[in-house]
C-alpha positions as CSV (number, residue, x, y, z in Angstrom):
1,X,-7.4,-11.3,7.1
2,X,-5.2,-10.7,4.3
3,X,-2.7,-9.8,5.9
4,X,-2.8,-12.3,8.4
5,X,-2.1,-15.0,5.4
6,X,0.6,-12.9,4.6
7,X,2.4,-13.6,7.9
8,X,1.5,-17.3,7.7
9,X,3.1,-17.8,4.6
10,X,6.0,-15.6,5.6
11,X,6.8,-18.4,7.8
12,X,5.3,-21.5,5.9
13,X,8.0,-20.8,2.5
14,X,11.1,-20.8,4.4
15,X,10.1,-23.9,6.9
16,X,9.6,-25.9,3.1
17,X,12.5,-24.3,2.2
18,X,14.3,-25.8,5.2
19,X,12.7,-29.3,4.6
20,X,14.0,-29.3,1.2
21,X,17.4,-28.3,1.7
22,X,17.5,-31.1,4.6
23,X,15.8,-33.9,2.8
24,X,16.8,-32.8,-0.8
25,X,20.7,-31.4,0.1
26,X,19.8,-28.6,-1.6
27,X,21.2,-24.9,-1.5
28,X,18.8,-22.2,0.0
29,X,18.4,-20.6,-3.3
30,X,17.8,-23.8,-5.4
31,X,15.2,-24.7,-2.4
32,X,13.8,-20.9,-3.0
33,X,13.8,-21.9,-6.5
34,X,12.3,-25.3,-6.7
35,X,9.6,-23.7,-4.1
36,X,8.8,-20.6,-6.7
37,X,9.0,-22.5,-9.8
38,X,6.8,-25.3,-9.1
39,X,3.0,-25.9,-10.1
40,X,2.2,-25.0,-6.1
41,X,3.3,-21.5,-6.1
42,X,0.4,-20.1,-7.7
43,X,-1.8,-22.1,-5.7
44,X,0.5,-20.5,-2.4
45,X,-0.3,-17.1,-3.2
46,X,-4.5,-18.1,-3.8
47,X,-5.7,-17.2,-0.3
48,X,-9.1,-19.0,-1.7
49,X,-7.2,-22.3,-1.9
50,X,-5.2,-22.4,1.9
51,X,-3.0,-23.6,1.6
52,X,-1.1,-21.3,4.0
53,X,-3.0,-23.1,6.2
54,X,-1.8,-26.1,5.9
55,X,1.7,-27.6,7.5
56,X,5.0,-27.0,6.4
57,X,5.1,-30.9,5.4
58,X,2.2,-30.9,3.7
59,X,3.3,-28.2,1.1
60,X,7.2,-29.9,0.9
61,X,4.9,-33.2,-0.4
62,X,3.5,-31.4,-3.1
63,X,6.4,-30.4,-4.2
64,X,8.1,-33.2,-3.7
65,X,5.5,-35.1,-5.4
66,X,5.6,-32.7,-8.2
């Protein structure tokens, strides 16, 4: 199952990525950044929390909302 979130997140970072360097004009690397340095990436990499579960949008609010 573990590695199944794996996967999902593989997928889920660079779709927020995408969403912040669309809505935000920012660079992929500062959207990699502002993604790995915000209060939500610990909870990311918390399988008991899922939010790699949840939509790509969902996690851009967070941060966003940060």
């Amino acid at each position: 199952m573990a590695d199944t979130h794996h996967l999902v997140k593989t997928i889920l970072i660079p779709q927020v990525a995408e969403l912040l360097m669309k809505n935000k004009g920012l660079s992929e690397d500062e959207a990699l950044r502002a993604i790995y340095e915000s209060p939500i990436a610990p909870l990311l990499e918390d399988d008991s929390m899922g939010l790699y579960g949840q939509s790509a949008w969902y996690v851009y609010s967070l941060i966003e909302n940060d």
